[in-house]
C-alpha positions as CSV (number, residue, x, y, z in Angstrom):
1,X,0.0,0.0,0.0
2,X,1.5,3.6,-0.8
3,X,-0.5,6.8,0.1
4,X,0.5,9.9,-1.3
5,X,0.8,13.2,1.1
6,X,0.4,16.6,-0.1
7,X,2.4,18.1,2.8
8,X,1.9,21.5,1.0
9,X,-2.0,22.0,1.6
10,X,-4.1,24.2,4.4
11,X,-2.5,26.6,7.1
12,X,-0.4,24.2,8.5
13,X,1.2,23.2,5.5
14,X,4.3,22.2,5.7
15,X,6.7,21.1,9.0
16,X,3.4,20.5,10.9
17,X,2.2,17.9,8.5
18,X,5.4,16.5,7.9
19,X,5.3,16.1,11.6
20,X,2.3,13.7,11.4
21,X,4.1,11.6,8.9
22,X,7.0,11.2,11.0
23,X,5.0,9.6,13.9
24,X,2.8,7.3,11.3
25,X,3.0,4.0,12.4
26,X,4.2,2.2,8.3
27,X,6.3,5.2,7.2
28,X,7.2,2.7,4.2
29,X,3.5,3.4,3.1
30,X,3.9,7.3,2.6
31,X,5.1,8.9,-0.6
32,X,5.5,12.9,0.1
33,X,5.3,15.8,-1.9
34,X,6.4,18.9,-0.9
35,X,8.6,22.0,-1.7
36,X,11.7,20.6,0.2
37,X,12.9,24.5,0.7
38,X,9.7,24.4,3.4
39,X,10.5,21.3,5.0
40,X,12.9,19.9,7.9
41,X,15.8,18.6,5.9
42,X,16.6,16.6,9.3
43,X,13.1,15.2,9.7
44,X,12.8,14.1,5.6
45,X,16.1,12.5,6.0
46,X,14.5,10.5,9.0
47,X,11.4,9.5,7.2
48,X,13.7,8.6,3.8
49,X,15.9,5.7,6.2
50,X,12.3,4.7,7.3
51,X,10.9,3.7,4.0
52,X,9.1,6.9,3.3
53,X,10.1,8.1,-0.3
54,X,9.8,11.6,-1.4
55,X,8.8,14.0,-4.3
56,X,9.9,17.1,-4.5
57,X,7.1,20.1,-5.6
58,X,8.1,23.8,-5.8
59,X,4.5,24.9,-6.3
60,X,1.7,25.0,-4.0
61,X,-1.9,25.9,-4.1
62,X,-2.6,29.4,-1.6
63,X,-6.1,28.6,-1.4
64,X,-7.5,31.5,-3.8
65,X,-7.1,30.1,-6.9
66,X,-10.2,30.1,-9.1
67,X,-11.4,26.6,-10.7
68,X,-10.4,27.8,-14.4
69,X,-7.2,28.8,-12.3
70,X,-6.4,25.8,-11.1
71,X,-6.9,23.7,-14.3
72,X,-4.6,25.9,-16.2
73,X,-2.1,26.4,-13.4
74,X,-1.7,23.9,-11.0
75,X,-1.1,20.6,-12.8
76,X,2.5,21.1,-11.2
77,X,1.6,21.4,-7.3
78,X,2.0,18.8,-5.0
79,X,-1.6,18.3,-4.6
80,X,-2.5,17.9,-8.1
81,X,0.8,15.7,-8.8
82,X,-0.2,13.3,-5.7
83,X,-3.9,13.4,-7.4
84,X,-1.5,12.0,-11.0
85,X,-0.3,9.4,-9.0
86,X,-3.0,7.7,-8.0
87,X,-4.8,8.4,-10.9
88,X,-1.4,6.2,-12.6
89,X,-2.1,3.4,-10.1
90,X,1.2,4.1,-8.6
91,X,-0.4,5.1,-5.4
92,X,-3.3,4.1,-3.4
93,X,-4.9,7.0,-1.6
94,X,-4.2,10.7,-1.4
95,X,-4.4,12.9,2.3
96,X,-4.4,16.4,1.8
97,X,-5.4,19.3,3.6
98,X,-5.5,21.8,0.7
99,X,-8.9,23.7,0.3
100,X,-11.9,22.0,-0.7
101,X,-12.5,23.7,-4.7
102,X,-8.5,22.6,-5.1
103,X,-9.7,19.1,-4.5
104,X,-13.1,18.8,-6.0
105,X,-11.6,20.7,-9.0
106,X,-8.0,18.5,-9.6
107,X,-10.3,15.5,-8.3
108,X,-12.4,15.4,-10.7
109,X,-10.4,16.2,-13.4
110,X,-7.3,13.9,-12.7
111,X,-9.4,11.1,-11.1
112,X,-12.5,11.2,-12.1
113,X,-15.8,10.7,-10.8
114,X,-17.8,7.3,-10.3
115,X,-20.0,5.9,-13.1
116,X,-23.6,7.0,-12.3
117,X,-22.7,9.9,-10.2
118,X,-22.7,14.1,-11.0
119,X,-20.3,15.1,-8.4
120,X,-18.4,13.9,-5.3
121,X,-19.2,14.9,-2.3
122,X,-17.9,15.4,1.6
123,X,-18.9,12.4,3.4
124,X,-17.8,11.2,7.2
125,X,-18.6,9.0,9.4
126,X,-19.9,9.3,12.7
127,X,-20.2,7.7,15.6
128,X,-23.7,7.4,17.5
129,X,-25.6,5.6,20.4
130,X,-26.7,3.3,18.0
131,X,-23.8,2.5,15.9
132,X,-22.3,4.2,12.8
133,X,-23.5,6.4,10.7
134,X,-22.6,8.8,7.5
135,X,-23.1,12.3,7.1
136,X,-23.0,13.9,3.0
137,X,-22.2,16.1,1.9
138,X,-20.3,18.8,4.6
139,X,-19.0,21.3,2.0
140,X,-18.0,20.2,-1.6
141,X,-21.3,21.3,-3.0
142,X,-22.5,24.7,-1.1
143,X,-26.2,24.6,-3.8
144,X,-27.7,21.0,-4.5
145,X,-30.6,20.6,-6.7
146,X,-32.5,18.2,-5.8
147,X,-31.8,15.5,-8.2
148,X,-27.8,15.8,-6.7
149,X,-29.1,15.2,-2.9
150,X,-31.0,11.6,-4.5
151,X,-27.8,11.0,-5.6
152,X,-25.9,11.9,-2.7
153,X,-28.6,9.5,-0.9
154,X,-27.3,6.5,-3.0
155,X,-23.6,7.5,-2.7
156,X,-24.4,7.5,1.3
157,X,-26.8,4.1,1.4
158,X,-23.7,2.7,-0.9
159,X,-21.1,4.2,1.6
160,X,-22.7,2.9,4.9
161,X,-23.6,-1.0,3.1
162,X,-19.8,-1.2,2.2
163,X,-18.5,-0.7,5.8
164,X,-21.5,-3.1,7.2
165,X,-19.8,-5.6,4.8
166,X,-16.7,-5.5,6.0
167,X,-18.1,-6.0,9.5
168,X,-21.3,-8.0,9.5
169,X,-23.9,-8.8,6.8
170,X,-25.2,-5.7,5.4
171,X,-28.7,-3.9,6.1
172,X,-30.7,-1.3,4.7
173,X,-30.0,1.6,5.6
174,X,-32.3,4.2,7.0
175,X,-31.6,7.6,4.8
176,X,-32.8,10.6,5.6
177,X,-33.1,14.4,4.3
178,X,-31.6,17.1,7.2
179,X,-34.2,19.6,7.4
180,X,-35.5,21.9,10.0
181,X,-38.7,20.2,10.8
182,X,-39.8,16.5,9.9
183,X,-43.2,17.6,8.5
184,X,-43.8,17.3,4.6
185,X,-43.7,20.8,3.2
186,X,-41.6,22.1,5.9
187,X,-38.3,23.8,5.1
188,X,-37.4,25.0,1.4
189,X,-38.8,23.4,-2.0
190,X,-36.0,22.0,-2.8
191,X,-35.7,20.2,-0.1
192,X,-39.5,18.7,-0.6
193,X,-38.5,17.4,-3.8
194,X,-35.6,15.8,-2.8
195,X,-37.6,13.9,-0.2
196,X,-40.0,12.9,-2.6
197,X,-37.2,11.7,-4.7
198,X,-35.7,9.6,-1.9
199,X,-38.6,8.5,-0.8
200,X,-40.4,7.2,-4.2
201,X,-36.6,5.4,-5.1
202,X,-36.9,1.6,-5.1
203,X,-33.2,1.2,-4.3
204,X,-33.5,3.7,-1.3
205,X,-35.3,3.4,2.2
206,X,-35.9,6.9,2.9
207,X,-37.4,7.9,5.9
208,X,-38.1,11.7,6.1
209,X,-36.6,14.2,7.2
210,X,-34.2,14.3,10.1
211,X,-33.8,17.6,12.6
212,X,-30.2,18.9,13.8
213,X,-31.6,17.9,17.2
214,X,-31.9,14.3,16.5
215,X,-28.1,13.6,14.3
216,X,-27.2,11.4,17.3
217,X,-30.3,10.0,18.1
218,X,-29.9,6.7,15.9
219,X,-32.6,7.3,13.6
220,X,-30.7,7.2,10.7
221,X,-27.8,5.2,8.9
222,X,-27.4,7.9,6.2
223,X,-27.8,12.2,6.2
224,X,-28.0,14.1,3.5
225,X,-28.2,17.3,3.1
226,X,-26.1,20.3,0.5
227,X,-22.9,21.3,1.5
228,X,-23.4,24.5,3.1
229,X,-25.8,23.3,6.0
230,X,-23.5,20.2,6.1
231,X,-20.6,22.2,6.7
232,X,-21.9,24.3,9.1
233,X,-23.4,21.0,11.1
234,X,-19.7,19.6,10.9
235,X,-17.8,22.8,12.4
236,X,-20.2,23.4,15.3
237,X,-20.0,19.8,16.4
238,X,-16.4,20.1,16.0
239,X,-16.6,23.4,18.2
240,X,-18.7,21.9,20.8
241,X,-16.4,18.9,20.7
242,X,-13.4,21.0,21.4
243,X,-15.1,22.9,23.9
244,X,-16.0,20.6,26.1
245,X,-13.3,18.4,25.4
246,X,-11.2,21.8,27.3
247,X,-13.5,22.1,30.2
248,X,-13.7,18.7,31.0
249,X,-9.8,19.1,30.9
250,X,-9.8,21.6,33.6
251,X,-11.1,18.7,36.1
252,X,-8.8,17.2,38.8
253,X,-6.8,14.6,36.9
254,X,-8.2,11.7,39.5
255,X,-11.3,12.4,37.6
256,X,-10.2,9.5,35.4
257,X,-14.2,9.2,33.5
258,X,-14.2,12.4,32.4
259,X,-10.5,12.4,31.2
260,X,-11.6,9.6,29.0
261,X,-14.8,11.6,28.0
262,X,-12.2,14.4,27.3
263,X,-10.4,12.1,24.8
264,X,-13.2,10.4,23.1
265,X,-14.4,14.0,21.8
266,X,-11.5,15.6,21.1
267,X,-11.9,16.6,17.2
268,X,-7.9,15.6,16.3
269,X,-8.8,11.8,16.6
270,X,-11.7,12.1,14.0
271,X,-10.2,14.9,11.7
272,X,-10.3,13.6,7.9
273,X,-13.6,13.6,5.6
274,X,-13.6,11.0,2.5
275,X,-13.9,13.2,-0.9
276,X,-16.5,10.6,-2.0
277,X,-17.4,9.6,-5.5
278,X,-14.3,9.6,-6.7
279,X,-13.1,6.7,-8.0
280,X,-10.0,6.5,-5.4
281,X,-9.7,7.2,-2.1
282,X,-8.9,10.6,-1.3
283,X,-9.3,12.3,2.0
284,X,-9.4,15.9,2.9
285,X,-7.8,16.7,6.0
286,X,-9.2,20.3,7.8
287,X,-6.7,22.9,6.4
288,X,-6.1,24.2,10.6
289,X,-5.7,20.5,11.7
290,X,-2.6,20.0,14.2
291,X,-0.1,17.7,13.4
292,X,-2.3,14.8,15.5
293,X,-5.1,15.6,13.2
294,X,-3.3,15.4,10.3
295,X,-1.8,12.0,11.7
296,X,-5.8,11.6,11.8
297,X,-6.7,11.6,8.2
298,X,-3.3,9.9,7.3
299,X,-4.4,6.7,9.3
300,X,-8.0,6.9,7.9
301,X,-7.0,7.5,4.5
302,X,-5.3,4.0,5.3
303,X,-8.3,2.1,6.5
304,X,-10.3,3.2,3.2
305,X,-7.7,2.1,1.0
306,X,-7.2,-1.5,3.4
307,X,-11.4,-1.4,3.0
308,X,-11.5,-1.2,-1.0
309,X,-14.3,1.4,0.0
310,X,-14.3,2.9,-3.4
311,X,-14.8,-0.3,-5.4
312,X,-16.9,-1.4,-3.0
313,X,-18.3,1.6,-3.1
314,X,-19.4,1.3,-7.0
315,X,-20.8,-2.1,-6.7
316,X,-23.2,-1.1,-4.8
317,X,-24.1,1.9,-6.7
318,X,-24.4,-0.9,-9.6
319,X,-26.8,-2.7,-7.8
């Protein structure tokens, strides 16, 4: 297995990702790109003796390129050469923490997108009180019509049956529409006709909508909803994670239950959102993650590409 990093992506581009390579557990696995003029000559060599093998890429993305922009121009940055890569079949997965357009953009030109599907989309999974579940999309597509969020449904019900392969025998999962009421009519027209969509779909078992209130509350395997509500959902639990995750800090330290609470939410151990839809695996890493978040999204890039998720993935969007 070989995942490429783009160590050159997000705000902590650089040292601080490099950091999280050094303490990944199969440096052998990692192939890095980055400007080495930006990175700890020391800490490359390190990795190099360990297995890890590096590219070197003078141009990076700064976040405000425009999609025609990036196209035109950035076929020669680190994230769009590890994107070549595994496009080639000479890697396996791709962890970045550039900006989302970079990725969606390069993505879908350099990889490509899954047979029967418009566009990727942010998916992640969470954990609940009843089990797992997968949110789509959190912020690839800000505006979804609502033939994209049916699709999204499928991408999510194909998602959640691929992991419950890999650990039991597969249900049907429950999908349902975020919205801000669970009564029909409630909430914008789109988002009607997207629940109609869901709901009339033979290969779907839709089951309304779903309120913020109730994400955790195990009524669902799959939520979907367009990128810009889904990306607002996603930051505030991550705020709320972190803040509690502080205050629960401040405790005594004999307070051994609520240290482990502490841990358990703290948004580092489940930074890293699969880029799903595209035909490899490809995880986007926050672009503010710390060095243990980017470690994160290294390790779960691994697990998809161990999984098969996106092959997986397609047969059951064949089905």
């Amino acid at each position: 297995m070989k995942i490429a990093v783009d160590l050159m992506g997000g705000s902590g581009a650089g040292d601080q990702n490099l950091v999280a390579c050094y303490d990944y557990p199969n440096p052998d696995e990692l192939v890095l790109f980055g400007d080495p003029a930006k990175l700890n000559p020391a800490r490359l060599n390190d990795l190099a003796s360990r297995g890890s093998q590096f590219v070197g890429c003078q141009h990076s993305l700064t976040g405000a390129e425009a999609p025609r922009a990036l196209l035109k121009h950035a076929l020669k940055t680190s994230l769009a050469q590890c994107l070549a890569q595994l496009a080639q079949g000479q890697v396996d997965g791709v962890v970045s923490s550039a900006d989302t357009k970079a990725i969606m953009v390069l993505g879908r030109h350099l990889v490509g997108t899954m047979s029967r599907l418009r566009r990727p989309a942010i998916a992640k999974a969470f954990e609940g009180p009843m089990g797992q579940f997968y949110m789509l999309d959190l912020g690839a597509n800000v505006e979804c019509p609502p033939a994209l969020l049916q699709q999204f449904a499928r991408l999510g019900s194909a998602l959640y049956r691929s992991h419950e392969a890999a650990v039991d025998q597969p249900k049907r999962p429950r999908v349902a529409l975020l919205n801000i009421g669970i009564e029909a009519g409630k909430g914008k027209a789109d988002s009607n006709v997207a629940a109609d969509l869901i709901a009339n779909d033979a290969s779907l078992n839709g089951v309304g909508f779903l309120e913020p209130s109730d994400l955790f509350a195990g009524k669902a395997d799959v939520i979907v909803c367009d990128g810009y509500a889904g990306n607002l959902v996603l930051k505030t639990i991550e705020s709320m994670a972190s803040y509690l995750g502080n205050e629960l800090k401040l405790l005594p330290s004999d307070r051994t239950e609520m240290q482990k609470l502490a841990t358990s939410i703290d948004p580092d151990r489940y930074n890293g959102a699969l880029f799903a839809g595209l035909k490899h695996v490809v995880v986007k890493s926050h672009g503010s993650a710390s060095a243990r978040g980017f470690l994160s999204a290294l390790i779960q890039g691994r697990d998809y590409v161990r999984a098969q998720l996106p092959a997986a993935c397609q047969a059951a969007l064949a089905t």
